[in-house]
Each structure stands twice: as structure tokens, then as C-alpha cells.
N, C-alpha and C positions, 0 to 999 in steps of 0.2 A: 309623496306621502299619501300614506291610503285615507280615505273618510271614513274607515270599517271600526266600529269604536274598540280598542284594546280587549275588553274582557271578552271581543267575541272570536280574538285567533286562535288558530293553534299555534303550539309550539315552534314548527316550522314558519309558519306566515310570520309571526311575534319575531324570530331569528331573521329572517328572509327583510323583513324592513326592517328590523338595527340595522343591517347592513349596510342598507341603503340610507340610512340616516347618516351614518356616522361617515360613510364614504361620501358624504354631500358636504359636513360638514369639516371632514378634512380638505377637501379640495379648495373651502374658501368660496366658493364663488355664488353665494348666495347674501343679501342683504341681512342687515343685521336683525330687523326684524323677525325675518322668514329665520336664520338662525338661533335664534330663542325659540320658536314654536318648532323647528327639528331637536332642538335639547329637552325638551319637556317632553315631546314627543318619546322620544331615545329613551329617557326616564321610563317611562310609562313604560314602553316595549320592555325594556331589562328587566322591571319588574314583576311582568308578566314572564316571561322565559323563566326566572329564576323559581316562582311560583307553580311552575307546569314541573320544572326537577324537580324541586322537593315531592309534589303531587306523586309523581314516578318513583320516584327513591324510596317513599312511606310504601308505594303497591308494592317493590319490591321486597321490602324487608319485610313485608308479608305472609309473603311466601311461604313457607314448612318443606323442609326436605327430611326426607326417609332415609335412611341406614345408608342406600347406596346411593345418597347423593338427588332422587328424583324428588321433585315435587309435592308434594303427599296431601297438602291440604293448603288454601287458605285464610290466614285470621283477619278478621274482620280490622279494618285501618280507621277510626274514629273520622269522621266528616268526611271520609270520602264517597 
């Protein structure tokens, strides 16, 4: 489990340790303590991921496309 505090991954690292959270905490083989602070953990990570799509999904829909499909401009996405 990283010490990197959640709000400062990216998307990727945020993914990259769920993984490893959740693959620790299927296998069982960690004390029950340490498996509470991998579930809170996990929490945290998931919220973050879920938070970085939305973030992406609003730049996308953004976007403006022209006549034939290109790009054409973008509108401004409130708090991003």
C-alpha cells in the first residue's frame, strides 16, 4: 500500500493500487487489522478513479464537432 496521499494519483496509479488492494485482500492473507485499512484504502482509490472519469467524460463532451465530424472548438466545462 503506497503512503502517496489519494488526491495526489493519477488515474492510472489510483487503478494500478485498487488492484493491488483488492488482490491482497482476496487472497486472505493479511491480518484483520491490515484488512480494514486495505478496504478504506480501496474506498478511497475507487473514489478517486471514479472521479478522474467523470473529470474526462465532462472534457469530452466538450468538445464541438464541425459538419464533417472534426473538432471545431471547445466549451468551457464549469470547475474544470
Amino acid at each position: 500500500m503506497s503512503d502517496t496521499p489519494v488526491s495526489e494519483l493519477s488515474f492510472e496509479q489510483a487503478m494500478a493500487e485498487l488492484e493491488r488492494v483488492v488482490g491482497q485482500l482476496e487472497r486472505g492473507d493479511v491480518a484483520l487489522e491490515e484488512s480494514i485499512a486495505l478496504y478504506e484504502r480501496g474506498a478511497e482509490l475507487k473514489k478517486r478513479c471514479e472521479a478522474k472519469l467523470k473529470e474526462a467524460e465532462e472534457k469530452v463532451a466538450a468538445i464541438t464537432l464541425d459538419g464533417d465530424g472534426n473538432p471545431a472548438s471547445l466549451k468551457p466545462v464549469d470547475g474544470l
